[in-house]
Structures are given as C-alpha cells and as structure tokens.
N, C-alpha and C positions, 0 to 999 in steps of 0.2 A: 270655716276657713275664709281669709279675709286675703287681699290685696294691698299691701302699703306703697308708696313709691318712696324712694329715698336716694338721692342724690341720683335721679335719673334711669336708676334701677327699679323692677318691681318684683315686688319679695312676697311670698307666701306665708302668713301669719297664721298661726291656731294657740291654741291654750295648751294643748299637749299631740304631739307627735307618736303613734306608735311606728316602730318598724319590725313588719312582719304579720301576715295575716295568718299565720297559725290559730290555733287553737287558742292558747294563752293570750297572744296578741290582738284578736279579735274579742274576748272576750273583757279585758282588760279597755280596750275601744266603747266596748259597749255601756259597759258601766259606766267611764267617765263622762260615757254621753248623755246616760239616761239622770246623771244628777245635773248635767247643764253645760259640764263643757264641752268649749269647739274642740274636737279632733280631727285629724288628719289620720289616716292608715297607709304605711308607703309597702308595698308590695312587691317584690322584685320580680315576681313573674309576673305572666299577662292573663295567667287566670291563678286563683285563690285554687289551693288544695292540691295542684300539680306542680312536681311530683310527687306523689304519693309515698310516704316512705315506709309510715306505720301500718299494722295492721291492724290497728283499729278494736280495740279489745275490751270494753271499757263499763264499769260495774254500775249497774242500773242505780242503788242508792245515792251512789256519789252524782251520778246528772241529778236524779232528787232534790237531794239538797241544794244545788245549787240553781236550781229553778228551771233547769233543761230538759225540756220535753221532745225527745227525736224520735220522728214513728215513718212508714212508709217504706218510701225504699233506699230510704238512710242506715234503715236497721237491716242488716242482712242475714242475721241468725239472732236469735235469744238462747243462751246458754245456762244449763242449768247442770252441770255437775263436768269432773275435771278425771281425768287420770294418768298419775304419774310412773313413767317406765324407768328404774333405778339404771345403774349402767352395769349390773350383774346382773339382769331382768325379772328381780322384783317389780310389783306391783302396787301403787295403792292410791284408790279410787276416794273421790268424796261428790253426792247424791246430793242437790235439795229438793222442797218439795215444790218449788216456783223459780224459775230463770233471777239468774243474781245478775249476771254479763248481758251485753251485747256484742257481736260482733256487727260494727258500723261499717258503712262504706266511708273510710279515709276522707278522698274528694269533697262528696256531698255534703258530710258532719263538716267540714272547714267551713264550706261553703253560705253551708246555714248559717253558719255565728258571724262569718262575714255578714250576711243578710242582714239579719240582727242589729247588730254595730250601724249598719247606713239606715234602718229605718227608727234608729234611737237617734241622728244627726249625724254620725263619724261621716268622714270624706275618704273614699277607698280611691288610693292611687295606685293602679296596674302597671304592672312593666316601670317601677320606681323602687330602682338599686340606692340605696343609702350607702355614700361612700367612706364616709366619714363624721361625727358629728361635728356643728360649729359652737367651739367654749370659748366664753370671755368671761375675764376673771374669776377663771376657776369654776365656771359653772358651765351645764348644757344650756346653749338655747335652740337649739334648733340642728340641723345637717344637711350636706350637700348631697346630691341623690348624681344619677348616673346620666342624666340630659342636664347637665351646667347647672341648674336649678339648689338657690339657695333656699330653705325651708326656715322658717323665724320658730321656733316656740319658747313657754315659760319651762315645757317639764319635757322629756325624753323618755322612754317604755320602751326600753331593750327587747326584743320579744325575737332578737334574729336566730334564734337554736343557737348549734356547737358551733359557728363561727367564729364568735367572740372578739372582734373585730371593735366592737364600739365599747367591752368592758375592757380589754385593754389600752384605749385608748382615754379612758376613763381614770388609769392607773386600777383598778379594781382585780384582785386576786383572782383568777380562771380555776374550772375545775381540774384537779388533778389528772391529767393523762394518765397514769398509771392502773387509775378505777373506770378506764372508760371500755366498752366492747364494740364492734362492730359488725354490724344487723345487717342482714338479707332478709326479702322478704320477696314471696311472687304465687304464683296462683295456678291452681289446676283446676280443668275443667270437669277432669270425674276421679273421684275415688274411690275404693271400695274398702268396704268394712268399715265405715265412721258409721257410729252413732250421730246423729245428726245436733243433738243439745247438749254434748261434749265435747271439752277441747281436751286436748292429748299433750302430754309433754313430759321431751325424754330428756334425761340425763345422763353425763358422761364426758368427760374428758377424750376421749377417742373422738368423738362427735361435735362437740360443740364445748371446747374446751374452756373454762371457765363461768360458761352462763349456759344456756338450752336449747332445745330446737322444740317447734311447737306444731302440732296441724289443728288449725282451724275449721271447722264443718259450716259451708253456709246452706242455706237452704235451698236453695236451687241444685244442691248433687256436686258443686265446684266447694274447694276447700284451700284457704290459707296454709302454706308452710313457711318457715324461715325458720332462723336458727342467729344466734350472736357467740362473737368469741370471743376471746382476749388476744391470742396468739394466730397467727396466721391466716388469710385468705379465706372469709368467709362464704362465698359461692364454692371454693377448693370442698370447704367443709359440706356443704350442703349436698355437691353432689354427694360428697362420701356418706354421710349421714343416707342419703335416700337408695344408695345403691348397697351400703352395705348392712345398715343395722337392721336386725330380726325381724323386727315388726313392724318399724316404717317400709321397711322396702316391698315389703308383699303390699302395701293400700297406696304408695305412689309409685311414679316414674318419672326420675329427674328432666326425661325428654319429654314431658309434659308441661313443665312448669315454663308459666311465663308472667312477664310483666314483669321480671326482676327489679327492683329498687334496692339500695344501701342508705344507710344512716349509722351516726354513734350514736352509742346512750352512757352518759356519764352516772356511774354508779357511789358515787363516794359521797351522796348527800348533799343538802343545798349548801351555796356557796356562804363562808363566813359573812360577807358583807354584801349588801345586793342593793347599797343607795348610794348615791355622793350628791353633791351638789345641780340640782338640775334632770338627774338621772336615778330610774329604776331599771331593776332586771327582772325578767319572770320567765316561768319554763325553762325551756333545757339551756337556756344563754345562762340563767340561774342555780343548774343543777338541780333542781325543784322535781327528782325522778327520783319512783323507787328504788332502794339498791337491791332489796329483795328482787322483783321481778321488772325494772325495768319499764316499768309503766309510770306516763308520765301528764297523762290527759288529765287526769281526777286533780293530782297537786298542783299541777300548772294552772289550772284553771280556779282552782282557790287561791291560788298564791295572786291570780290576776284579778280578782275581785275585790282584792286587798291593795294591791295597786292602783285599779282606778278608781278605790273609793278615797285612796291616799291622795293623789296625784289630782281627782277633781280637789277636794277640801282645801290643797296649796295653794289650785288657781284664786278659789273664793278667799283665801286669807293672803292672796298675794305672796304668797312666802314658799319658793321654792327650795329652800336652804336644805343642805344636808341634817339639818335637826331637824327641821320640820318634818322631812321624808323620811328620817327617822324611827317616823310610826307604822310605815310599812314594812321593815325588817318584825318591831315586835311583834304587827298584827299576823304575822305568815307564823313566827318562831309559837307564839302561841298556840294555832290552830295547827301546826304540821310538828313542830321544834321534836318535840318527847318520841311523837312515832316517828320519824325519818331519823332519828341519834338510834333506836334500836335497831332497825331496820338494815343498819352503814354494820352495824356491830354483827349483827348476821350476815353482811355478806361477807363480812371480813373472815368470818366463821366458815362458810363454806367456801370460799375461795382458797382455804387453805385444806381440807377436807380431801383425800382420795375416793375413788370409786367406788374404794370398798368397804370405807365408813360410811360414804354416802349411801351405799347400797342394803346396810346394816340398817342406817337409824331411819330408811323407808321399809323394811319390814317389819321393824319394831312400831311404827306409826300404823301397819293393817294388824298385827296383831294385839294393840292395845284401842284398836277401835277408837284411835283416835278420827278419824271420819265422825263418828257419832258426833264428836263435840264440837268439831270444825260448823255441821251443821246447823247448830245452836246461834254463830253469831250472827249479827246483825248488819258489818262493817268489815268486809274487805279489804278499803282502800286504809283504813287506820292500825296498821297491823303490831304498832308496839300496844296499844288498849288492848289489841284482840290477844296477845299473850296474857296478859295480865288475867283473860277469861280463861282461859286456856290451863294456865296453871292452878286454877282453883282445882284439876282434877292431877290425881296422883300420878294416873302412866303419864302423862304427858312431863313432872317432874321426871319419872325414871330416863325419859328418851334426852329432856334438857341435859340432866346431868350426865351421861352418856353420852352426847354433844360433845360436849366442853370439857370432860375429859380426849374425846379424842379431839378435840382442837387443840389443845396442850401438848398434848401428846405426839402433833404431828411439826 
C-alpha cells in the first residue's frame, strides 16, 4: 500500500483492493499477495470474523486441496458420519470410516486466513466500510470507504457477501432473490443424545420450509442448531422446530440457545457474469454456494484462488480490462461450472418436492443401502462428479428415476 499526493490530496494506492475479510475475501488477498501484489483488505468491522454468521461446517478434503491446514482450537468437532430425519420420520444414516467434516469455530477460521493474507504482504484495514466503488471510464479503480477516505487501485475483489452493493453498481446481474433462504444459527451449551461425530439433519416443510434445520455436536458437550427457509421468520421457525418436532425437541431447549446470528444463502448457483472492467466477484457477492446444501466455504474459496491468481497476472500485465479478467469467469466455470449446473437442478428438484415424496425417496435411500456407496466417495464438496459415481449402481437409478418422476409429477 503506497501514499500518492495529487492535487494536494493524499490518496491510498495498492495494486488490488479486496472488500471484505470473509473467508473468500481473505483468501483471494492472500493469493494475490503471495505472487507479488500490493493489497489492501477493507473490512467493515473492527475485528475480522464478527459477526459470526455461519456455522461453520466445512469438508476436510476440500481445505486439502486447497493447501489449508486448521487444527487446534479452530477445529471444534471432526465429523464423521450424518443422519437424516425425513419429515414423516424416516430415517437414513451414512457411517465413514475417518472424519470427512469439520465443525470450525466461524471467528477463529476467518481470523486465521486474515493472518495468512498480512503475513503474505495484504494490508488489513478494520472498521473500513467500502461505500461505493470509484470508476473512470468504465472501469473500477478503487472506492470510497466510510471515514472520507479515497482508495486508488488497478483491480477491485468483491468479496462483500449478499450485500451486492458494488455488483450493482458495477451494472453486474445479482443473484435471484427468488433462490435465496434465510439462516439462523446459535448455540447450546448441553445436549443430550448427540453422538458426538454426527451431524443430524431434519427435513420438512412444517420446520424449515424449503431448505433444513441442522444440530451440530461439538466436542465440549455444546452443539450447533439453526435451520434456513424460504417463507417466513426464521427464529419463528426454530423455536417451532425445537419445541415441536419428535426428535429435536427431546435433545434441545429453545431457551437454551444462544448467540443467535442471521444470514442469506443464495441458492440458484454462481452468478452468470462475475467480472467487468476493473472488477471481480467471489463468494456469496458471487452466488459461488451450493444449492444443494448451502455451503459456501469450499466454492468460495476456490473460486478466490482463481481470482487472485487472475487479478495478481492483470497487475503484472498491466491489463485490467474485462477481457483480460475474463479468465477468471473460465477458470472458476471450469473447476466448479458442471457440479454447481447439477447441483441448481437438484434444488430446483426438491424445492418442488412435498414431504411425502421427500419422505418416500429417504426410505428408499436406507433400503437400497445407498449409505454403502455414499461411503465409497472421495469428494463431498463436487457433488454433480459424485452422482456420476453414484449412478454406476442400479438402486441408486431406481431412486433417481422415482425422483423425477415425482418431480413431474408435482
């Protein structure tokens, strides 16, 4: 980060601005730093990670890959198998034989990539609201923040979440409100009856109408709950979910939970277009979330590694141009394109879905032992590949086409 003066004025100069110290935004930071460019990070709160909004859910291969190693007391549970409660109280459970997930602590994991980011060079600016960005001739170069303060750069890294504040200021297509839900999240300090290396999660339109309610078991005896919805007042939902359904309500008590947070999560898939002249988008400002389950740490953070390997290469080719940045659309469509198109298609599938299909083609999944073959893969966060495995076994056709006849059908 440099100092220019110009007409009397002194302006803050970098190579690339990100806004937003999220997950995405941070890691996005990092990259760009660790090939040579100056960065800046503008932060609107005054510490990185708060509020907290996600719970933090996030599959051990996908940090793998992307070179993230988080241990201590970052990690708050390791998670090794799932069960799901239909909304006519079916059941059906999948076993591995080693922890796939983490549940993280939210705060800390930001915190750390923050870290990250300033000991590769970024410059982390706290309590720095981005008001707007500043374009001349049609391009980003920089934006005004919430203390008078003009910010100079060559490239701009959307990184603000469901704000969207600088993609439409961008003229840049937002994601569909239509596909979006909204989350609660908050925390109990004892439960009873978790298995401790399982996460639980119910379904049902009564409950969590349109997406699911989840409890998370950490290791200390405290457990994550929340729930997303499409239609109405998501804490309304939670108490009702924890006071009224079967089997959540006997292991919580709504008058336990605390620490409430909200958040949306857009479900319709990455956005068509995520560059223009001067500007990237990444993470949830990008729609870059599964529509399946809503998790959005693993794609954001690939999607951001592709950004600031795009965004440093512009600075060293001087070419900020919407062609140039270009190759950050193909490099994310590449690595995520094919599974997030099936992914949009399956939620499209069960958003349309009643209880009682939905309750059907979850005991047709414990009687065709599909758990067996869930087991087998390799990759969580790539879920249109992991069909492709999937289908190589026959019940798992009978349950698809059972599917999609009652998707038609409804």
């Amino acid at each position: 980060m440099r100092e220019i003066t110009s007409r009397n004025k002194v302006e803050t100069q970098a190579d690339v601005i990100v806004v937003g110290a999220g997950p995405a935004g941070s890691f996005a930071a990092l990259t760009a730093a660790k090939v040579g460019a100056d960065v800046v990070i503008c932060e609107e709160h005054e510490e990185v990670g708060l509020p907290s909004h996600c719970p933090g859910h996030i599959s051990i291969t996908g940090l793998n890959k992307l070179g993230l190693h988080v241990e201590g007391e970052i990690v708050e549970n390791k998670i090794a198998g799932a069960v799901v409660y239909s909304p006519l109280s079916a059941t059906f459970r999948v076993d591995f034989s080693s922890p796939v997930t983490y549940v993280v602590n939210r705060a800390m994991f930001d915190r750390h990539l923050a870290h990250l980011a300033e000991k590769a060079g970024a410059k982390l600016l706290l309590g720095t609201r981005v008001k707007k960005l500043r374009i001349e001739d049609g391009s980003a170069c920089g934006v005004y923040t919430n203390k008078g303060e003009s910010l100079r750069s060559k490239i701009v890294i959307d990184a603000e979440g469901c704000a969207l504040t600088l993609l439409k200021q961008m003229g840049l297509q937002p994601f569909d409100r239509s596909l979006v839900v909204s989350a609660v999240n908050g925390i109990v300090e004892r439960a009873d009856h978790l298995e401790e290396d399982t996460v639980e999660v119910y379904l049902g339109h009564s409950y969590a109408p349109g997406f699911y309610a989840w409890i998370m078991p950490k290791r200390d005896g405290s457990a994550k709950v929340g729930l997303a919805t499409r239609h109405g007042n998501p804490k309304e939902h939670l108490t009702h979910f924890l006071s009224a359904h079967p089997v959540a309500r006997k292991k919580i008590k709504f008058s336990d939970v605390k620490n409430l947070s909200y958040h949306l999560i857009p479900l319709g898939g990455p956005l068509p277009i995520t560059y223009q002249n001067g500007f990237l988008a990444v993470g949830d400002a990008a729609s870059q979330v599964k529509p399946t389950t809503g998790g959005g740490v693993i794609m954001g953070l690939t999607c951001a590694r592709i950004a600031g390997e795009t965004a440093s290469h512009a600075v060293q080719c001087n070419d900020p141009s919407e062609d140039f940045l270009s190759r950050y659309q193909k490099g994310w469509q590449q690595e995520i394109g094919f599974d997030m198109a099936v992914m949009r298609q399956l939620r499209m599938m069960l958003n349309r879905l009643s209880d009682k299909k939905i309750d059907q083609i979850i005991r047709f999944c414990s009687q065709f032992q599909v758990d067996e073959k869930l087991q087998k893969l390799k990759d969580i966060d790539y879920q249109g590949r992991a069909m492709f495995e999937l289908f190589k076994s026959p019940s798992v056709w009978t349950i698809a086409i059972y599917s999609l006849l009652s998707y038609l059908a409804s």
